[in-house]
PDB file of N, CA, C and O in Angstrom:
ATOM      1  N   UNK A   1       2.173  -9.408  -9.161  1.00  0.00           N
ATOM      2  CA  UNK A   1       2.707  -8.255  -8.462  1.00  0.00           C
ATOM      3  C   UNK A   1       3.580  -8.753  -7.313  1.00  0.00           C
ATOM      4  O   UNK A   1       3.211  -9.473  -6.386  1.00  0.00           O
ATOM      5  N   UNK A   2       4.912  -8.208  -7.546  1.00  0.00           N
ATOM      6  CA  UNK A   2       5.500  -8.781  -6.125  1.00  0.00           C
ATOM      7  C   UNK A   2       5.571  -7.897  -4.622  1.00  0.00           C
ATOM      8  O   UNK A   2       5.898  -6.750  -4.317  1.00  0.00           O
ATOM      9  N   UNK A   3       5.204  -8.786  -4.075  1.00  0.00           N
ATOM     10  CA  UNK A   3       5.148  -8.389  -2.637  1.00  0.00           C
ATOM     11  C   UNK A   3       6.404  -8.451  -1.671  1.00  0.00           C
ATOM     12  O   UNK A   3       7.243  -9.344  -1.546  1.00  0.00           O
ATOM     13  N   UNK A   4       6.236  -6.831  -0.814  1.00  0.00           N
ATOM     14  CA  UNK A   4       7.611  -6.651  -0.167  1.00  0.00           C
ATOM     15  C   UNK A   4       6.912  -6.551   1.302  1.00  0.00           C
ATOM     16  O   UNK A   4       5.735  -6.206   1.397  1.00  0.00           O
ATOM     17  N   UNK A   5       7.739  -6.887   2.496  1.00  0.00           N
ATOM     18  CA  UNK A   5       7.343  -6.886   3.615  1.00  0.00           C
ATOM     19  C   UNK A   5       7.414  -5.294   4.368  1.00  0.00           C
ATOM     20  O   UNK A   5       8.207  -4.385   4.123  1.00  0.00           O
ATOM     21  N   UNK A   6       6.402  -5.329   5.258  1.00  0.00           N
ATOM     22  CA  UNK A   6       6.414  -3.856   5.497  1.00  0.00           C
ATOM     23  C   UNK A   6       6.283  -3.576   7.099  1.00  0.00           C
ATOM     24  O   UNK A   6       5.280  -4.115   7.567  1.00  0.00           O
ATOM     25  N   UNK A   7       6.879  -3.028   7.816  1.00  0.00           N
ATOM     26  CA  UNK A   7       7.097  -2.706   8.778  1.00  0.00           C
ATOM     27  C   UNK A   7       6.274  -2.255   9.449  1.00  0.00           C
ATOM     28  O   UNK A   7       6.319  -1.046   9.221  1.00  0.00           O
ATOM     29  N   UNK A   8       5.316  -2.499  10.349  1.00  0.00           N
ATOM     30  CA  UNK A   8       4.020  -1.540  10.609  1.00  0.00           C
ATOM     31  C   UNK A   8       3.299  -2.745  11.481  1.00  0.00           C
ATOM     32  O   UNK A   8       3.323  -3.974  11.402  1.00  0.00           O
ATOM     33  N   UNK A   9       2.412  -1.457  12.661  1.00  0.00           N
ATOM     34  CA  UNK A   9       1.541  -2.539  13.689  1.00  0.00           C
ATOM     35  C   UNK A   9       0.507  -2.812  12.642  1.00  0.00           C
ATOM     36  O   UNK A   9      -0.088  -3.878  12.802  1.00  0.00           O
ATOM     37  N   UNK A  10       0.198  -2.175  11.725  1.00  0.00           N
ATOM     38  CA  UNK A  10      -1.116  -2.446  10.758  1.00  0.00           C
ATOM     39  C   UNK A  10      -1.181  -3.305   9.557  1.00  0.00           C
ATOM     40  O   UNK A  10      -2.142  -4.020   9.277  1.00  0.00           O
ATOM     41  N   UNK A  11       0.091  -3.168   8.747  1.00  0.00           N
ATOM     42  CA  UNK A  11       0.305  -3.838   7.480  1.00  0.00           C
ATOM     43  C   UNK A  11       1.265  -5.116   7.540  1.00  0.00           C
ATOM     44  O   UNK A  11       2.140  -5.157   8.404  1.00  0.00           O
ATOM     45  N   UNK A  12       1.177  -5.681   7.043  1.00  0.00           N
ATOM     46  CA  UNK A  12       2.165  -7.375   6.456  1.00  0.00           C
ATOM     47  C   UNK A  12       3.190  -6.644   5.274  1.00  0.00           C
ATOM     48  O   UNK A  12       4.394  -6.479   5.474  1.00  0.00           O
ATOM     49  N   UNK A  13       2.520  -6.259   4.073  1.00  0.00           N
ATOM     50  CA  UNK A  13       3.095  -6.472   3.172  1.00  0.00           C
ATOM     51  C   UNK A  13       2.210  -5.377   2.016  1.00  0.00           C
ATOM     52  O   UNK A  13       1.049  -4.969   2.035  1.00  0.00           O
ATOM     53  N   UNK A  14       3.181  -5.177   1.192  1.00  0.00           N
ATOM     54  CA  UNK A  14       2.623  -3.871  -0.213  1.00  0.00           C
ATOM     55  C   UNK A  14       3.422  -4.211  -1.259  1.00  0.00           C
ATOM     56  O   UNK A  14       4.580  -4.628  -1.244  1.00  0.00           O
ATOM     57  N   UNK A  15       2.441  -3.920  -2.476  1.00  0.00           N
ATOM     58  CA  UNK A  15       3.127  -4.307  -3.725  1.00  0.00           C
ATOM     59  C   UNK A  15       2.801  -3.086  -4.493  1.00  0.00           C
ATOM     60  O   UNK A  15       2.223  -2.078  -4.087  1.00  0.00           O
ATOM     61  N   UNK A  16       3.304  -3.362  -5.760  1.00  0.00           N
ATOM     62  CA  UNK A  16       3.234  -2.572  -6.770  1.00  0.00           C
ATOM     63  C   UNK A  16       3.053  -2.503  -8.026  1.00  0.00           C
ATOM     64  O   UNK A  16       4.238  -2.614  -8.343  1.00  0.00           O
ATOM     65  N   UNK A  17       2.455  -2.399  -9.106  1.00  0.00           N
ATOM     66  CA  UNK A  17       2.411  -2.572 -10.654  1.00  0.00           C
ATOM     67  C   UNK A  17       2.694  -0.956 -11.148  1.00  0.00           C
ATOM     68  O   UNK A  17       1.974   0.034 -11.018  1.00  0.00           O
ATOM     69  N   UNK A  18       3.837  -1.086 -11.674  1.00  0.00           N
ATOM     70  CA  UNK A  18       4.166   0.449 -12.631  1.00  0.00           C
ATOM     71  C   UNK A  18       3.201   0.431 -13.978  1.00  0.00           C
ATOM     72  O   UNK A  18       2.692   1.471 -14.395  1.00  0.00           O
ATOM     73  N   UNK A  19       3.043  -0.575 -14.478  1.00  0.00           N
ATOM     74  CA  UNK A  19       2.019  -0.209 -15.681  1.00  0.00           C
ATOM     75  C   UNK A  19       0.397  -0.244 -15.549  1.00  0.00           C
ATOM     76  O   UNK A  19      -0.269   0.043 -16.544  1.00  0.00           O
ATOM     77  N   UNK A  20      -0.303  -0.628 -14.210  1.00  0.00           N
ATOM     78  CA  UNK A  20      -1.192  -0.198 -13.718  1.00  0.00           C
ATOM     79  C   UNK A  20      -1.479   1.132 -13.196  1.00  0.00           C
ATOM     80  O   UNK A  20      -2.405   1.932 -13.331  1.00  0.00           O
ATOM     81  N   UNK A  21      -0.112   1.098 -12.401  1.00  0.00           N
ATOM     82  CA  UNK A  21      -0.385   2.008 -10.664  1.00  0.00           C
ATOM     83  C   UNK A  21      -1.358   1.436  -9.917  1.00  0.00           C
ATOM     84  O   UNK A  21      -2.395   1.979  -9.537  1.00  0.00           O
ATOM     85  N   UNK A  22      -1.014   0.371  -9.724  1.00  0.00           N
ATOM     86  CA  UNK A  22      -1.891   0.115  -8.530  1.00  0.00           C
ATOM     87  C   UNK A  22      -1.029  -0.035  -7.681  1.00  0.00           C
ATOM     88  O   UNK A  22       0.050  -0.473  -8.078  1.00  0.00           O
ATOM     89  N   UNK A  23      -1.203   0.295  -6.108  1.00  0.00           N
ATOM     90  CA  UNK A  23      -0.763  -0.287  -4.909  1.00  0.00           C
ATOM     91  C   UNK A  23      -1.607  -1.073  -4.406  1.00  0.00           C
ATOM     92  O   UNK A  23      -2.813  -0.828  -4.393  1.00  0.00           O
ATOM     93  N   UNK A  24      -0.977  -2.324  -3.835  1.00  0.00           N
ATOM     94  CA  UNK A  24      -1.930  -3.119  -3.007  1.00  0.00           C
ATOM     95  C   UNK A  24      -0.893  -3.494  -1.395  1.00  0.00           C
ATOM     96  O   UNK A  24       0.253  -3.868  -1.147  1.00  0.00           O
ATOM     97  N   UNK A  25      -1.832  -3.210  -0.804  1.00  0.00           N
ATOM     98  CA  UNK A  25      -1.614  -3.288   0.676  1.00  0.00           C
ATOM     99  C   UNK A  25      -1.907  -4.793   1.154  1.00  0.00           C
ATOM    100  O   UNK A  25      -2.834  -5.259   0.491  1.00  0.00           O
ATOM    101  N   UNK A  26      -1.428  -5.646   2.051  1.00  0.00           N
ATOM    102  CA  UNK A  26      -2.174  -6.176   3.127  1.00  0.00           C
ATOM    103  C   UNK A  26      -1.955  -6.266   4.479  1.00  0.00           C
ATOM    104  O   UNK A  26      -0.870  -6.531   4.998  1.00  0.00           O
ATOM    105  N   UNK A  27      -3.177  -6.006   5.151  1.00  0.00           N
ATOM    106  CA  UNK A  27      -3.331  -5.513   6.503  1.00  0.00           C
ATOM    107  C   UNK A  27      -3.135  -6.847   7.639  1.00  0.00           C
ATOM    108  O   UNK A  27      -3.354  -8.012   7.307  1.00  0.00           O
ATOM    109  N   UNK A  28      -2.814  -6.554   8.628  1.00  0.00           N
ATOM    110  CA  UNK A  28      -2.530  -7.486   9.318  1.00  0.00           C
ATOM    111  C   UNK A  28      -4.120  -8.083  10.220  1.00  0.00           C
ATOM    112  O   UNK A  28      -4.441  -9.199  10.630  1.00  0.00           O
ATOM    113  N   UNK A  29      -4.623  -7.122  10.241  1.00  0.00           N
ATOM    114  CA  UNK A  29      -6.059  -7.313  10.484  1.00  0.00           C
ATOM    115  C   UNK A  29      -7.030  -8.156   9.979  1.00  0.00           C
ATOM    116  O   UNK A  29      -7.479  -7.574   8.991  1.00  0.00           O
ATOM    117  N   UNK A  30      -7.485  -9.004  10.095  1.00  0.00           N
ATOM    118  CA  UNK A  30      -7.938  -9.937   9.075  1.00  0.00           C
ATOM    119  C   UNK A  30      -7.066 -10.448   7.894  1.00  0.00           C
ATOM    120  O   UNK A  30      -7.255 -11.406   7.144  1.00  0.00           O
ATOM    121  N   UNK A  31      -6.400  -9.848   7.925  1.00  0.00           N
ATOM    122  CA  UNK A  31      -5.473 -10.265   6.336  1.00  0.00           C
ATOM    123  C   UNK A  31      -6.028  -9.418   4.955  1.00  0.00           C
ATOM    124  O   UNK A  31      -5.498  -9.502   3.847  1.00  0.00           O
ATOM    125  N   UNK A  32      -6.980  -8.752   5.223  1.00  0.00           N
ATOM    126  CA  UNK A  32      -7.671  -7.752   4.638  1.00  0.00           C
ATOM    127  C   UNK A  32      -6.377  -7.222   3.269  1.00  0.00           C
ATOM    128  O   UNK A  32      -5.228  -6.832   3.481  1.00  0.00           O
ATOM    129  N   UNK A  33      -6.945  -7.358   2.158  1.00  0.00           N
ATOM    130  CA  UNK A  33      -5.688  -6.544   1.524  1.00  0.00           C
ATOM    131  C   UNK A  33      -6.556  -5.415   0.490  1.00  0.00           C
ATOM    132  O   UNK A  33      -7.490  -5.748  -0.239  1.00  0.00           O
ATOM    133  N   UNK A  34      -6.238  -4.605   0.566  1.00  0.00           N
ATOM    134  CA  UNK A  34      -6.901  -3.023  -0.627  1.00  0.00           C
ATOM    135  C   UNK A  34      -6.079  -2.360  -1.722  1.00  0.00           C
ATOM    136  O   UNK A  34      -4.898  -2.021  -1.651  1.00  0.00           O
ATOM    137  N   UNK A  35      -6.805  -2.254  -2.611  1.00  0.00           N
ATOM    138  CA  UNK A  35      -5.689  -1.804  -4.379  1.00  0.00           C
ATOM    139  C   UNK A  35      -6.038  -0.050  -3.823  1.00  0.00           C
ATOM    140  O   UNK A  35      -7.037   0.387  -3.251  1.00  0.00           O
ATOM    141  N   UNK A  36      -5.055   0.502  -4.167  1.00  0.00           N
ATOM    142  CA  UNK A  36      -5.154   1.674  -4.594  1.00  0.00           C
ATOM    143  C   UNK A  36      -4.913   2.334  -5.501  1.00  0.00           C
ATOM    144  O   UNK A  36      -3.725   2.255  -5.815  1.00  0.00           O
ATOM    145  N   UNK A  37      -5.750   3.268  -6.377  1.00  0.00           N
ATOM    146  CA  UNK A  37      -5.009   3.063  -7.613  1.00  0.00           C
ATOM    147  C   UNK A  37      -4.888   4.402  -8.492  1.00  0.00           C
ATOM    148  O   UNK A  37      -5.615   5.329  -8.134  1.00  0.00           O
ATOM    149  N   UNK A  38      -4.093   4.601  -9.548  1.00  0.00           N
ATOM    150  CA  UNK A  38      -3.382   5.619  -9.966  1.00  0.00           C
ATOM    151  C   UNK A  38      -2.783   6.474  -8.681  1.00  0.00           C
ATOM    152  O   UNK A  38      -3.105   7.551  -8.181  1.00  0.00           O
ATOM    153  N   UNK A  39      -1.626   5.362  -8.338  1.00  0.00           N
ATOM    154  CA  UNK A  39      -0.692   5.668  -7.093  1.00  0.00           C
ATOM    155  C   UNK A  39       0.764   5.734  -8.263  1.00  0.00           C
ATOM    156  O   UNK A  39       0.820   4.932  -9.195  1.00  0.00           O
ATOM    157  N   UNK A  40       1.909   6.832  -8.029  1.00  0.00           N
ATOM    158  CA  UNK A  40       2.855   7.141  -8.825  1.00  0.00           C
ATOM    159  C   UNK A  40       3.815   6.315  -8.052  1.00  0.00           C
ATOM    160  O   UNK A  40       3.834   5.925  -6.885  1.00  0.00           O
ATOM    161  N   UNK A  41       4.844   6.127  -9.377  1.00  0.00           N
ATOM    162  CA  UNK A  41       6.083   5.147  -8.715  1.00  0.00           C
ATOM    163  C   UNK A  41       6.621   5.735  -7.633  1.00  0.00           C
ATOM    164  O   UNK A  41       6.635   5.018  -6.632  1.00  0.00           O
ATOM    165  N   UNK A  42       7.166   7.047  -7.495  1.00  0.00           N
ATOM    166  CA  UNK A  42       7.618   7.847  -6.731  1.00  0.00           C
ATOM    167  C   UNK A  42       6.882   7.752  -5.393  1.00  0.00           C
ATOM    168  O   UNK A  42       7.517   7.563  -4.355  1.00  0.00           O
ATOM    169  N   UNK A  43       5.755   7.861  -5.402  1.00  0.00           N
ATOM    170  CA  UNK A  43       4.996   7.798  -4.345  1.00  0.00           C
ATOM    171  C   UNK A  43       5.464   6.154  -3.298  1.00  0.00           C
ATOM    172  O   UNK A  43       5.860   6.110  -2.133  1.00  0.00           O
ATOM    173  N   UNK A  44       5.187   4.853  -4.387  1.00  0.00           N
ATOM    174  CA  UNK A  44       5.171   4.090  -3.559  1.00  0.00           C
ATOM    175  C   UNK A  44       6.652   3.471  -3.471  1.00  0.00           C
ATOM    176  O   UNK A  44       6.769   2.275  -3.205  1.00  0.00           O
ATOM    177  N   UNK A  45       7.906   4.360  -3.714  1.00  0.00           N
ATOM    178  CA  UNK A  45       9.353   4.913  -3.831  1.00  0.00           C
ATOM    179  C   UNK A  45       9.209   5.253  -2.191  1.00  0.00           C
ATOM    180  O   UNK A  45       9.552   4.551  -1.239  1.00  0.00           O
ATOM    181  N   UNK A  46       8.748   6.222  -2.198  1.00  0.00           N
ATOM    182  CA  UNK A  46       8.451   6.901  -0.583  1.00  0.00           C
ATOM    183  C   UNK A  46       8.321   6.154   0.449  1.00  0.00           C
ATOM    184  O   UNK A  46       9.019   5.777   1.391  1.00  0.00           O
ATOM    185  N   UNK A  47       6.852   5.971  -0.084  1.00  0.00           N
ATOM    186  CA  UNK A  47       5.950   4.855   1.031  1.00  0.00           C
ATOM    187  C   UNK A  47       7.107   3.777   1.771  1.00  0.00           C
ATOM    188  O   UNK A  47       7.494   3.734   2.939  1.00  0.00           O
ATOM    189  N   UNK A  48       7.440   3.023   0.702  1.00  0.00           N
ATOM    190  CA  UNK A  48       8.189   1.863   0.784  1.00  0.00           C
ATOM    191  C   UNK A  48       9.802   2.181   1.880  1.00  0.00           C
ATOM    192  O   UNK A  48      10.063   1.522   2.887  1.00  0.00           O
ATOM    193  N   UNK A  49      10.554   3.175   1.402  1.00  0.00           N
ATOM    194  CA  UNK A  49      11.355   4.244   2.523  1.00  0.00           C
ATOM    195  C   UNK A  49      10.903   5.044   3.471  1.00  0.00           C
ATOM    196  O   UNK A  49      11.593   5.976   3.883  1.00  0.00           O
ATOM    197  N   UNK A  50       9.838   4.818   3.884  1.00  0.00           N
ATOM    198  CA  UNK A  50       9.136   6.086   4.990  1.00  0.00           C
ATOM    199  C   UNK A  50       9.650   5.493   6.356  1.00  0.00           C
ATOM    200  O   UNK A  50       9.684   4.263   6.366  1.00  0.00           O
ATOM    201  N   UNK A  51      10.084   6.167   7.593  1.00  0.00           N
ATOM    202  CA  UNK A  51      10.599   5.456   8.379  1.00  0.00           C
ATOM    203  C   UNK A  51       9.166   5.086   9.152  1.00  0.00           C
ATOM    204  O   UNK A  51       9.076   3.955   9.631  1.00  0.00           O
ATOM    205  N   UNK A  52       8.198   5.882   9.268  1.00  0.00           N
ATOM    206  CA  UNK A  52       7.096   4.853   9.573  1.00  0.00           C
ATOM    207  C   UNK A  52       6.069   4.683   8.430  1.00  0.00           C
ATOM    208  O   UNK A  52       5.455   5.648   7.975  1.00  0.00           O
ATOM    209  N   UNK A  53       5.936   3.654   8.066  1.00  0.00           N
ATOM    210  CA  UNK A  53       5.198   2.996   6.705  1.00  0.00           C
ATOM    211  C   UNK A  53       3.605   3.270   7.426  1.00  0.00           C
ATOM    212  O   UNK A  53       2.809   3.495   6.514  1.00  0.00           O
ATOM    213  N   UNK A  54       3.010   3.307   8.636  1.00  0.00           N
ATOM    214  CA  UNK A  54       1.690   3.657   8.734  1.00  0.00           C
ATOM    215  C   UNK A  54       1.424   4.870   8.765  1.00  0.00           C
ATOM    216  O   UNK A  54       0.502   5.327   8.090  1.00  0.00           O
ATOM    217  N   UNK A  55       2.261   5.698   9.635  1.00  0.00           N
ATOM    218  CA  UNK A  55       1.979   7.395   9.226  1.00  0.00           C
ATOM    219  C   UNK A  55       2.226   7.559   7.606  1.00  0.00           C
ATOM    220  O   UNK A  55       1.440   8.257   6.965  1.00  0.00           O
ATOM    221  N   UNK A  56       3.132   7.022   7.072  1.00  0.00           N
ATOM    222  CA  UNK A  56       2.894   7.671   5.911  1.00  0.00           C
ATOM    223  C   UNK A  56       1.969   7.315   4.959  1.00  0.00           C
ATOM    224  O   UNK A  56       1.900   8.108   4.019  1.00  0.00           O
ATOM    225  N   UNK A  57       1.300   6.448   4.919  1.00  0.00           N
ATOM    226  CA  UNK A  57      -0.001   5.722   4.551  1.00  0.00           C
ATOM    227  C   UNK A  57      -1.204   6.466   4.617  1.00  0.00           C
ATOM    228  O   UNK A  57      -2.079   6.758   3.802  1.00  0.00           O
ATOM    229  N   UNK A  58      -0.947   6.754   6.148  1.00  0.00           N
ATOM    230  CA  UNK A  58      -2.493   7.507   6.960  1.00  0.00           C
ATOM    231  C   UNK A  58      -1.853   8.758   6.041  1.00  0.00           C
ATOM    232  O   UNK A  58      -2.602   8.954   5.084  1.00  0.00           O
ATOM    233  N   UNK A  59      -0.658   9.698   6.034  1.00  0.00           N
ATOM    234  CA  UNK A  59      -0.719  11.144   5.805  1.00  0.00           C
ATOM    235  C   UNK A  59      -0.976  11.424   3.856  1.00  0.00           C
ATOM    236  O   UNK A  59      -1.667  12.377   3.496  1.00  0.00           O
ATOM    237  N   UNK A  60      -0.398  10.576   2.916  1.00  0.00           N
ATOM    238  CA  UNK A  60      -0.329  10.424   1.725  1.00  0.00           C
ATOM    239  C   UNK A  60      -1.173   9.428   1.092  1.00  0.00           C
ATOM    240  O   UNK A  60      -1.817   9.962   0.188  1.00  0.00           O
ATOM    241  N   UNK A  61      -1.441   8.110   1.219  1.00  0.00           N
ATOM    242  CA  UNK A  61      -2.684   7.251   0.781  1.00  0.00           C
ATOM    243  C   UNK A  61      -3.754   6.772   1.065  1.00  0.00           C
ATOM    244  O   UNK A  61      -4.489   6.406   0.148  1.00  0.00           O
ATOM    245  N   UNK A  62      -4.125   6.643   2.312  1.00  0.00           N
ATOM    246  CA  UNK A  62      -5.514   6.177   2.601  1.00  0.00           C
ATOM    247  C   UNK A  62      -6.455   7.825   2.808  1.00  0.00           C
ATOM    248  O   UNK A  62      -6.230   8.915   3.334  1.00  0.00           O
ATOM    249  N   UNK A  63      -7.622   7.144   2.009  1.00  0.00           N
ATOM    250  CA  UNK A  63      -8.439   8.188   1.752  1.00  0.00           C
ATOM    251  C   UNK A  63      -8.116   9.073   0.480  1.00  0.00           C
ATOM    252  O   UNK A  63      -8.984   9.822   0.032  1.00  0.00           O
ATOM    253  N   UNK A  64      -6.692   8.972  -0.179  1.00  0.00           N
ATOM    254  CA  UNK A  64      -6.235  10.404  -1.342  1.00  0.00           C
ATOM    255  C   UNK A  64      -6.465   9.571  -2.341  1.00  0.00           C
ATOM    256  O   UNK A  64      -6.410  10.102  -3.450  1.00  0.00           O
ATOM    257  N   UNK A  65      -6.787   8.051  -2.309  1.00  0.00           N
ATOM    258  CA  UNK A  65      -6.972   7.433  -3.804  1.00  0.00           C
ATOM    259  C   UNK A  65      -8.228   6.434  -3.626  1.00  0.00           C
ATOM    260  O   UNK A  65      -8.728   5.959  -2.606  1.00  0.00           O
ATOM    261  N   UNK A  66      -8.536   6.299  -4.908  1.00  0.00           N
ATOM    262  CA  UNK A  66     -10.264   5.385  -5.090  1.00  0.00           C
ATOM    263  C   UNK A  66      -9.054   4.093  -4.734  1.00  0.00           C
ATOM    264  O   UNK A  66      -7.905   3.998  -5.166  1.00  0.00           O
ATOM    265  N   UNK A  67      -9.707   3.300  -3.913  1.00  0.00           N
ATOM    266  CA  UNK A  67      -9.338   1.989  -3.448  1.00  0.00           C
ATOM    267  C   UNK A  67     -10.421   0.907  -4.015  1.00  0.00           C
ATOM    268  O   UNK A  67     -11.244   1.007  -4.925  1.00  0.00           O
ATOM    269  N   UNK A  68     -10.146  -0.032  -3.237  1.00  0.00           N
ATOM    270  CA  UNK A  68     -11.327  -1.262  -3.354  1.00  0.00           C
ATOM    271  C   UNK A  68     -10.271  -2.019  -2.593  1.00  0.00           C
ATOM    272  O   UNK A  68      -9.049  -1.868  -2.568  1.00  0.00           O
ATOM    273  N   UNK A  69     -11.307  -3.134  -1.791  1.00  0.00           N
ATOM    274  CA  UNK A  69     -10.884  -4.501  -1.057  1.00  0.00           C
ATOM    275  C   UNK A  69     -10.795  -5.536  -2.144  1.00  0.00           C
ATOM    276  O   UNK A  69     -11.648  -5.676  -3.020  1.00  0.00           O
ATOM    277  N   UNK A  70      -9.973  -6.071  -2.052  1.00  0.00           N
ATOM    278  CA  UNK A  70      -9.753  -7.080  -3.148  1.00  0.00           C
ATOM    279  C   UNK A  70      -9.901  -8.454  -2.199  1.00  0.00           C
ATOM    280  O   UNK A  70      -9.507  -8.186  -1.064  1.00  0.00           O
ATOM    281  N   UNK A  71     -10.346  -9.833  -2.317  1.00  0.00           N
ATOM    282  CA  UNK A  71     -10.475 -10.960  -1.818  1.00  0.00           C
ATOM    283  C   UNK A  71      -9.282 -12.101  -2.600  1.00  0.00           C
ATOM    284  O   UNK A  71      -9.628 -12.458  -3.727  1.00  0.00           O
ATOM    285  N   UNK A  72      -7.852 -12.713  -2.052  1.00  0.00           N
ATOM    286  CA  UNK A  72      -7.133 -13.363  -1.954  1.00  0.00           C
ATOM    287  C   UNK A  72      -7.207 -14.646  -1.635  1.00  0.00           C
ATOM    288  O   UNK A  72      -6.182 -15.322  -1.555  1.00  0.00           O
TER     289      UNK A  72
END
């Protein structure tokens, strides 16, 4: 999955798989990174253009999809 850099006091970096849907985040916090999943292209289309990448996170993905912490 390739990883794009992301603008934010919270996140490093987010990727994407279209034939999953998964999004994966990683947080700048520990380095912590989380899948989210059956996330739509469009969606992480958005995300990825949002002029703030953490509000739109907090308002559209965290909490609206089954996640998991993944270990890197």
């Amino acid at each position: 999955m390739k990883k794009y850099p992301v603008e934010s006091s919270v996140m490093t970096s987010a990727g994407y798989d279209a034939e999953t849907r998964i999004l994966e985040v990683q947080f700048k916090n520990g380095g912590a990174v989380r899948q989210y999943y059956d996330v739509s292209q469009a969606l992480f289309d958005d995300f990825m253009a949002a002029e703030s990448a953490g509000d739109f996170f907090n308002l559209h993905i965290n909490g609206k999809y089954p996640e998991k912490r993944v270990d890197r």
